[in-house]
CHARMM-style PDB file with segment names, atoms N, HN, CA, C and O in Angstrom:
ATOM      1  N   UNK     1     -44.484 -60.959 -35.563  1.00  0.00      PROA
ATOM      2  CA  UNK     1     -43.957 -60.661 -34.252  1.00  0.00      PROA
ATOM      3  C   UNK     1     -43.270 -59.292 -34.329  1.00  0.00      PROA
ATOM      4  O   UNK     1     -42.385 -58.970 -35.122  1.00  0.00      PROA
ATOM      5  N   UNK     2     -43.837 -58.528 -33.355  1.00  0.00      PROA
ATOM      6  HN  UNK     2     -44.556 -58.789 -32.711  1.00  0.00      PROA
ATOM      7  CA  UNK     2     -43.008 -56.818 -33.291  1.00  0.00      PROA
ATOM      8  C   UNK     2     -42.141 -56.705 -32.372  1.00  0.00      PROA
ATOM      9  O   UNK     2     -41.598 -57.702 -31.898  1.00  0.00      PROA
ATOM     10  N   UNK     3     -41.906 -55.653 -32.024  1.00  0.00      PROA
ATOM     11  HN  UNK     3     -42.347 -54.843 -32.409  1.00  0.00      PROA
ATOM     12  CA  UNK     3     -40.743 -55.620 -30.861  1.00  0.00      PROA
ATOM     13  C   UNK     3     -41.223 -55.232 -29.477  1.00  0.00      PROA
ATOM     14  O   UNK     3     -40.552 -55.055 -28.461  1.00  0.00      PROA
ATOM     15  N   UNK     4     -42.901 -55.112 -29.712  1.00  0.00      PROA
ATOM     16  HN  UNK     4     -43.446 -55.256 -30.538  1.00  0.00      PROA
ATOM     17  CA  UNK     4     -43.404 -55.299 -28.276  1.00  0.00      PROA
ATOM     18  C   UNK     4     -43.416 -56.956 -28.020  1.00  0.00      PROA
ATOM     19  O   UNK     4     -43.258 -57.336 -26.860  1.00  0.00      PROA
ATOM     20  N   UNK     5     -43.566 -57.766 -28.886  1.00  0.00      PROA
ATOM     21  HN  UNK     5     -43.695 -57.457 -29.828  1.00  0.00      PROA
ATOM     22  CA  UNK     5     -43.574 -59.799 -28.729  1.00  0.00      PROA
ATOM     23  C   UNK     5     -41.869 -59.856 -27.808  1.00  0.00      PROA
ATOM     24  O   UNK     5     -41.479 -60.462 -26.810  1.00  0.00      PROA
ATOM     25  N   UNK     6     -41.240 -58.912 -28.748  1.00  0.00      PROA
ATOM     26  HN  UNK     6     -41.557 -58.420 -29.559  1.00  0.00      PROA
ATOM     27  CA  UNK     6     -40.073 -59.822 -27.975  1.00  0.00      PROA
ATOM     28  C   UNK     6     -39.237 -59.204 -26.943  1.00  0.00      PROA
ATOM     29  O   UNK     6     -38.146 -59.637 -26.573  1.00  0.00      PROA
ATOM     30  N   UNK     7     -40.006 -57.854 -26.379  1.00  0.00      PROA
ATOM     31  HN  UNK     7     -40.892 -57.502 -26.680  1.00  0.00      PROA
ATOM     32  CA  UNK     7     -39.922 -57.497 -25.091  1.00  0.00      PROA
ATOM     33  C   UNK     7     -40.296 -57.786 -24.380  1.00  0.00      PROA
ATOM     34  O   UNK     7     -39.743 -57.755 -23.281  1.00  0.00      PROA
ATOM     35  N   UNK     8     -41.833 -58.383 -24.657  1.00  0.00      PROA
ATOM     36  HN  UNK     8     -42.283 -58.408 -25.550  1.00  0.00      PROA
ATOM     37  CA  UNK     8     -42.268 -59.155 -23.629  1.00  0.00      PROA
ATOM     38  C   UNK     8     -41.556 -60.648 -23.074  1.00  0.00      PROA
ATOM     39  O   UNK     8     -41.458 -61.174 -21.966  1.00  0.00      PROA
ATOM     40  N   UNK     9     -40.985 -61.139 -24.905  1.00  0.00      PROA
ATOM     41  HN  UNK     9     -41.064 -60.711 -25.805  1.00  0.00      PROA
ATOM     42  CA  UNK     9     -40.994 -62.544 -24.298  1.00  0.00      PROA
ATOM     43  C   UNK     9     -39.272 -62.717 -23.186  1.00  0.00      PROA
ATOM     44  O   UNK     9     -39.011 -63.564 -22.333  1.00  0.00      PROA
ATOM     45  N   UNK    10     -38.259 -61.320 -23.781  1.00  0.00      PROA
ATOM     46  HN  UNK    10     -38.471 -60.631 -24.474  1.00  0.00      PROA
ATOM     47  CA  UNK    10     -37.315 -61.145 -22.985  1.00  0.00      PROA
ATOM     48  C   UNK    10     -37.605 -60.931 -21.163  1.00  0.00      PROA
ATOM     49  O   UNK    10     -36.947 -61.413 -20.241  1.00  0.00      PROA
ATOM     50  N   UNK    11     -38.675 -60.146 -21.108  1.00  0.00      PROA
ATOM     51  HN  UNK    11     -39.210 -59.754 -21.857  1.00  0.00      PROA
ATOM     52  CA  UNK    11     -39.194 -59.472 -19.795  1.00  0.00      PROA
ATOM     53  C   UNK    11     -39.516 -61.025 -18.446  1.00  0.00      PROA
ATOM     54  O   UNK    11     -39.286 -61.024 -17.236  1.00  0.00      PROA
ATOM     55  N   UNK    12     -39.995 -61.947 -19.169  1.00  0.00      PROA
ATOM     56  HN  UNK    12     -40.181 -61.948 -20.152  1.00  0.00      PROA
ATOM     57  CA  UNK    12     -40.325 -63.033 -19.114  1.00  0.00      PROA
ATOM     58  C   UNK    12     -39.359 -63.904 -18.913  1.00  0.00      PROA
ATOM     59  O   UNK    12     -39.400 -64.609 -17.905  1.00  0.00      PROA
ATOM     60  N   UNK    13     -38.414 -64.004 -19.744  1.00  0.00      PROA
ATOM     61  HN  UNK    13     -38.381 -63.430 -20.563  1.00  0.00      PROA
ATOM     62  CA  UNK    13     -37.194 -65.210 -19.605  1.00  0.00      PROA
ATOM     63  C   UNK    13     -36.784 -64.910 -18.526  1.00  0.00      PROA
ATOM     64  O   UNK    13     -36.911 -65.689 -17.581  1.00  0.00      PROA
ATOM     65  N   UNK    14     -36.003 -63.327 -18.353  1.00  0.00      PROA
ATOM     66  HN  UNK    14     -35.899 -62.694 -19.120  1.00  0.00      PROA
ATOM     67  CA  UNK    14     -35.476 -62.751 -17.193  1.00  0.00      PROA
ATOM     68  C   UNK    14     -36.021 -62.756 -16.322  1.00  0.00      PROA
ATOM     69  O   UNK    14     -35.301 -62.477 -15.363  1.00  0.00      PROA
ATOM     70  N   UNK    15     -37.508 -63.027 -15.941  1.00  0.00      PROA
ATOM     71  HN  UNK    15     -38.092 -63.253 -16.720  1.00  0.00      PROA
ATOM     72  CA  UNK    15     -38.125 -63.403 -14.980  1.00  0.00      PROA
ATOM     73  C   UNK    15     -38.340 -64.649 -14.242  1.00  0.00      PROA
ATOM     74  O   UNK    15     -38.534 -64.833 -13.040  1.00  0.00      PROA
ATOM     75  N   UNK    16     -38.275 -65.337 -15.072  1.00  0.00      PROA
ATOM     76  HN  UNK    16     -38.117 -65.187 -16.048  1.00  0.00      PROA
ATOM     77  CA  UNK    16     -37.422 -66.659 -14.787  1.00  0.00      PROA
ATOM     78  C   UNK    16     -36.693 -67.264 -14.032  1.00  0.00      PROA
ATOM     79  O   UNK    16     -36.758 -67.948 -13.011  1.00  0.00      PROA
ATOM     80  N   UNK    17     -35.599 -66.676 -15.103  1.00  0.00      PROA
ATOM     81  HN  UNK    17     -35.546 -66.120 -15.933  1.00  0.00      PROA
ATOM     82  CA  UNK    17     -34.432 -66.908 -14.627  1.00  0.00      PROA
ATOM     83  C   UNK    17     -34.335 -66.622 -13.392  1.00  0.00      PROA
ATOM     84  O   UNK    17     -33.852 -67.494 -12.669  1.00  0.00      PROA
ATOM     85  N   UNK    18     -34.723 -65.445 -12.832  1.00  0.00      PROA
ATOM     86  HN  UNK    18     -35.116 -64.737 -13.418  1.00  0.00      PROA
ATOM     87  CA  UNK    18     -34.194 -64.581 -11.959  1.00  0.00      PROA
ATOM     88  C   UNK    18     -35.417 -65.320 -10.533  1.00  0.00      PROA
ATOM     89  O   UNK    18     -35.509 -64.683  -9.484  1.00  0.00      PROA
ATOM     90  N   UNK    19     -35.959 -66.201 -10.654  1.00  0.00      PROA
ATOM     91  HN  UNK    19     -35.884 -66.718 -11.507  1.00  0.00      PROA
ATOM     92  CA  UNK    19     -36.999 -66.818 -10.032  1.00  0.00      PROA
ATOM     93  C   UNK    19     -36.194 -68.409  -9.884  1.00  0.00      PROA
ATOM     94  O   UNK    19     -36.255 -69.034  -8.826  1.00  0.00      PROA
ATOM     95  N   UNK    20     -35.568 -68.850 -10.905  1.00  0.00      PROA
ATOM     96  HN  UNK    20     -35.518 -68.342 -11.764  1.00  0.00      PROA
ATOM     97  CA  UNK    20     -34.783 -70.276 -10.739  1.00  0.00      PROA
ATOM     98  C   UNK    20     -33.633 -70.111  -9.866  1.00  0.00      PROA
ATOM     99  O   UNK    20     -33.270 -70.904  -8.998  1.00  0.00      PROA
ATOM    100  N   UNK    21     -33.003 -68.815 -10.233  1.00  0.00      PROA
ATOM    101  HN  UNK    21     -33.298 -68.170 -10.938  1.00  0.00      PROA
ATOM    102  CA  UNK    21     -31.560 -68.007  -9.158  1.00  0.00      PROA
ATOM    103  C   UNK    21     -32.697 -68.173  -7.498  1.00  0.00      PROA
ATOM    104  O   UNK    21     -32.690 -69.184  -6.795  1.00  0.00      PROA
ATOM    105  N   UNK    22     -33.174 -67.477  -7.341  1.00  0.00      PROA
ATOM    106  HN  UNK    22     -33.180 -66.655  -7.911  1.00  0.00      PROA
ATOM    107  CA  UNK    22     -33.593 -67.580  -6.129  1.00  0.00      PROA
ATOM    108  C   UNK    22     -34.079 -68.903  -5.284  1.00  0.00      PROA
ATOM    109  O   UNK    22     -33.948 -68.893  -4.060  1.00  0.00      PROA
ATOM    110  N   UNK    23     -34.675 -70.113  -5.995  1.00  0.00      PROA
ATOM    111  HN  UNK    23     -34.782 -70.122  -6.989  1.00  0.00      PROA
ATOM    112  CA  UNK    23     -34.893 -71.127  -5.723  1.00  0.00      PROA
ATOM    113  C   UNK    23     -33.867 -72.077  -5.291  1.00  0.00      PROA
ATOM    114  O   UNK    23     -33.989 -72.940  -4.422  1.00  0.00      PROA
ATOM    115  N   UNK    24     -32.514 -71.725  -6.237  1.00  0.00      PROA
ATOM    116  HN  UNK    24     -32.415 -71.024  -6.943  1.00  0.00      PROA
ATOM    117  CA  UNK    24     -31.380 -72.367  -5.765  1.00  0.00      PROA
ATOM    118  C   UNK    24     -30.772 -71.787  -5.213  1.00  0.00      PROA
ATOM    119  O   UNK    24     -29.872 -72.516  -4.795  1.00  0.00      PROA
ATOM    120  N   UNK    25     -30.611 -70.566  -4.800  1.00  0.00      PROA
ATOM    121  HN  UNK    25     -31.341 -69.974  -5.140  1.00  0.00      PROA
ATOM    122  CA  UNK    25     -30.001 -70.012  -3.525  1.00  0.00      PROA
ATOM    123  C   UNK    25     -30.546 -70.414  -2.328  1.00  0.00      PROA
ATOM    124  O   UNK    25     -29.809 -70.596  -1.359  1.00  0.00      PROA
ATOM    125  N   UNK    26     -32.076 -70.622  -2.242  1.00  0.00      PROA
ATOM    126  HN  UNK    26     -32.675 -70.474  -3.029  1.00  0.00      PROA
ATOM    127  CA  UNK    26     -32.604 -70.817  -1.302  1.00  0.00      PROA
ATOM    128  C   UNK    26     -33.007 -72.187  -1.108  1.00  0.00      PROA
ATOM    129  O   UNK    26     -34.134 -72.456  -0.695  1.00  0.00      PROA
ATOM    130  N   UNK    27     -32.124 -73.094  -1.390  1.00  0.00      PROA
ATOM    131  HN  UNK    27     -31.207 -72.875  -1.726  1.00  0.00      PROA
ATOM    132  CA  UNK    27     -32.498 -74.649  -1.734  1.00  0.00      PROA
ATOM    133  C   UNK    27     -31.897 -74.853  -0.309  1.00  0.00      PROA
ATOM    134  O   UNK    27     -30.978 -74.178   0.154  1.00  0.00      PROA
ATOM    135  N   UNK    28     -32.573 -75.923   0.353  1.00  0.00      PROA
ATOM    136  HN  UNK    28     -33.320 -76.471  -0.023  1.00  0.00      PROA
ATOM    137  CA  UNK    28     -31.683 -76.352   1.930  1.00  0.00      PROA
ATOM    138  C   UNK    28     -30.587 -77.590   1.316  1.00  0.00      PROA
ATOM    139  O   UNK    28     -29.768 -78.146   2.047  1.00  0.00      PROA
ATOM    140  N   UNK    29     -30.729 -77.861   0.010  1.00  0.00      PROA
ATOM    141  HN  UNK    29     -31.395 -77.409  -0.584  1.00  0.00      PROA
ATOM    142  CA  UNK    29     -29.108 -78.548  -0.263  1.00  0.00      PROA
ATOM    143  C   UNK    29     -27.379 -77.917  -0.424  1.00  0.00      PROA
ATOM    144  O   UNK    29     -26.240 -78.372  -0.316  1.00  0.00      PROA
ATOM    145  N   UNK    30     -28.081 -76.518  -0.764  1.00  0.00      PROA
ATOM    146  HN  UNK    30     -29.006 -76.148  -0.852  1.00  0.00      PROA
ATOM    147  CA  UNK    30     -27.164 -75.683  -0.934  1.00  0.00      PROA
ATOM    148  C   UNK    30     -26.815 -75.213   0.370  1.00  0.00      PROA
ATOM    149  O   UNK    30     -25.597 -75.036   0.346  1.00  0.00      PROA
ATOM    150  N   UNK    31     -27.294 -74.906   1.550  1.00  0.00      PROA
ATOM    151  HN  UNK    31     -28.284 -75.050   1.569  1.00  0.00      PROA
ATOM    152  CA  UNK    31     -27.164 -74.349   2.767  1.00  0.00      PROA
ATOM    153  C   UNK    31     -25.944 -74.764   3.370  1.00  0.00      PROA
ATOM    154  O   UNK    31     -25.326 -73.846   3.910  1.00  0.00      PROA
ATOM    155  N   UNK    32     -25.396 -75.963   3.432  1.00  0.00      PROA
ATOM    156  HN  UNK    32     -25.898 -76.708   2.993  1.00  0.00      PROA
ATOM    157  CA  UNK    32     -23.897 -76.115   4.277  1.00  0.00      PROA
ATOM    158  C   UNK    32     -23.004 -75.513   3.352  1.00  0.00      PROA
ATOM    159  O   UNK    32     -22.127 -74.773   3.798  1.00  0.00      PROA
ATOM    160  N   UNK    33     -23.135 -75.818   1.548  1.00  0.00      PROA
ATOM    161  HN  UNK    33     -23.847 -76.420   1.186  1.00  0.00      PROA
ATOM    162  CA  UNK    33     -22.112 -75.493   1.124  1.00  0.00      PROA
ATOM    163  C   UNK    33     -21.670 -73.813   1.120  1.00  0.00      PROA
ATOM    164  O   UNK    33     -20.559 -73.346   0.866  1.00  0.00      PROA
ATOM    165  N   UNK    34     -23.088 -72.988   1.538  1.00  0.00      PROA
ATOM    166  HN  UNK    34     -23.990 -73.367   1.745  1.00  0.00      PROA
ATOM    167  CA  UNK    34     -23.135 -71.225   1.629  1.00  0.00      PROA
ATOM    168  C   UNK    34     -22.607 -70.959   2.784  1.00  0.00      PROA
ATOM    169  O   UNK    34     -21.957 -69.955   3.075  1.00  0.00      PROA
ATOM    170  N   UNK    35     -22.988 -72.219   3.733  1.00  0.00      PROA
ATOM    171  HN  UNK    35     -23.516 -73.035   3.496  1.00  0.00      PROA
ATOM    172  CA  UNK    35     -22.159 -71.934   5.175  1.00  0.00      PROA
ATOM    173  C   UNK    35     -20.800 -71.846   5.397  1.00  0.00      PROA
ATOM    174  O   UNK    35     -20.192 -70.993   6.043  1.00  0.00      PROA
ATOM    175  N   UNK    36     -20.405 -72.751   4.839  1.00  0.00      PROA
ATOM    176  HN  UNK    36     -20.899 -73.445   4.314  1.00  0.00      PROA
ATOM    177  CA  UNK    36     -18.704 -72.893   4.309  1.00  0.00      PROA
ATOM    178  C   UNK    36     -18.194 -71.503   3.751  1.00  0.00      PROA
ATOM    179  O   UNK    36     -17.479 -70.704   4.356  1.00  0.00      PROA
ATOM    180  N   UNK    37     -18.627 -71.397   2.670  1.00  0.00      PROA
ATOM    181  HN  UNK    37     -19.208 -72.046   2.178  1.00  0.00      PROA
ATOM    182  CA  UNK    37     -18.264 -70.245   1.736  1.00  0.00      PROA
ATOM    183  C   UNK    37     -18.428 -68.868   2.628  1.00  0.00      PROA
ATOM    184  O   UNK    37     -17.568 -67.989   2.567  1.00  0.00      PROA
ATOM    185  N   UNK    38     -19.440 -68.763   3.349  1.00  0.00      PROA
ATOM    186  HN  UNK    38     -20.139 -69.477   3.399  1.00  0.00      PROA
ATOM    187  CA  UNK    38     -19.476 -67.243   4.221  1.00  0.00      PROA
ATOM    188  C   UNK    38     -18.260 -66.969   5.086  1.00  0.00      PROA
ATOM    189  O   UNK    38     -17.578 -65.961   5.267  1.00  0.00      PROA
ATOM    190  N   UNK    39     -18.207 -68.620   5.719  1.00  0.00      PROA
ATOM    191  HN  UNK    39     -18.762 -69.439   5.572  1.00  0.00      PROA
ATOM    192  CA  UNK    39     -16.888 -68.556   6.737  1.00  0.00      PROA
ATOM    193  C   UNK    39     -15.758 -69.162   6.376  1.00  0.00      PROA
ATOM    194  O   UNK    39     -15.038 -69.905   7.042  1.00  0.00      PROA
ATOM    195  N   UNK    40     -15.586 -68.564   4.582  1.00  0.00      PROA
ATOM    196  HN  UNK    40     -16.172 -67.961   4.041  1.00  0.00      PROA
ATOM    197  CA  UNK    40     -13.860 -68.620   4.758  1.00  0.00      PROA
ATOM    198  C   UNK    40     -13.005 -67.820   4.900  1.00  0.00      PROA
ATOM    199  O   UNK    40     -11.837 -68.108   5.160  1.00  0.00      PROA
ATOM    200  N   UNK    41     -13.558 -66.409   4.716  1.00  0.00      PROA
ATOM    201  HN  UNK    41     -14.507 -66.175   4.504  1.00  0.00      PROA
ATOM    202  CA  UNK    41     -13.012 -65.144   5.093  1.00  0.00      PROA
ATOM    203  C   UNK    41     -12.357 -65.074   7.001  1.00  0.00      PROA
ATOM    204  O   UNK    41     -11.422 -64.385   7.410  1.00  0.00      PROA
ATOM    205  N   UNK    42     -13.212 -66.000   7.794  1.00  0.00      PROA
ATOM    206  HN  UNK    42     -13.972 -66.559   7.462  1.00  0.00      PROA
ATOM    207  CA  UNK    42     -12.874 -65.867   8.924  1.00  0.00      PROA
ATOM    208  C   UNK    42     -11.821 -67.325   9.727  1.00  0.00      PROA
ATOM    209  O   UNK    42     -11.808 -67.573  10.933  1.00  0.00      PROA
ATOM    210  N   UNK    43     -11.168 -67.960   8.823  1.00  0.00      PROA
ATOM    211  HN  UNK    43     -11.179 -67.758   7.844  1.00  0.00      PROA
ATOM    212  CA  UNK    43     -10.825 -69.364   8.964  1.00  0.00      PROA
ATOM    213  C   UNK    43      -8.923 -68.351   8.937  1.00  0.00      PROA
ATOM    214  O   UNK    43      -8.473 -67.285   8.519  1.00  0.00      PROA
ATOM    215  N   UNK    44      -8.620 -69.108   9.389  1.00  0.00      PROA
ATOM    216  HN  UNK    44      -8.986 -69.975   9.728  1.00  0.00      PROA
ATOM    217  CA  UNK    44      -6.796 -68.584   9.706  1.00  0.00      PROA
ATOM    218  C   UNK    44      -5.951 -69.616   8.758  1.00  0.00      PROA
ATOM    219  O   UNK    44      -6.308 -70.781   8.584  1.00  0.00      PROA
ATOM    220  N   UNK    45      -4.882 -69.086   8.218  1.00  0.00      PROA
ATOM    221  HN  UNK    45      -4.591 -68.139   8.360  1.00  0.00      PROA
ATOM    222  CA  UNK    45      -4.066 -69.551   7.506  1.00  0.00      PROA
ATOM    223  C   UNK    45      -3.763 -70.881   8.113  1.00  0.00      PROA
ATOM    224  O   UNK    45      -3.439 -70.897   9.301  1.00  0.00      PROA
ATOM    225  N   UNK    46      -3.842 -72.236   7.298  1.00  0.00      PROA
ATOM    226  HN  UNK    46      -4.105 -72.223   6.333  1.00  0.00      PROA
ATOM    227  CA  UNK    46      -3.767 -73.408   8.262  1.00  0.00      PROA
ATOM    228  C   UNK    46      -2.475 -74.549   7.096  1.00  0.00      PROA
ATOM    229  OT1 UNK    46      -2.105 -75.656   7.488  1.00  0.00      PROA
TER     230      UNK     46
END
């Protein structure tokens, strides 16, 4: 294995990953709890 094997196989993980991040951002289970979180900046001291 050279250091083109494990650029590739890095290039790859991070691709991934970065493909599993998007799936759960974009999951509709996650959606009320992102809704919440956007609008706490606009919620008044209670």
């Amino acid at each position: 294995m050279d250091m083109t094997d494990l650029r590739i196989i890095a290039t790859l993980a991070t691709f991934v990953t970065f493909i599993g991040i998007l799936l759960w951002a974009w999951s509709k289970r996650n959606k009320n709890n992102f809704d919440e979180a956007a609008n706490l900046p606009f919620e008044g001291d209670e």
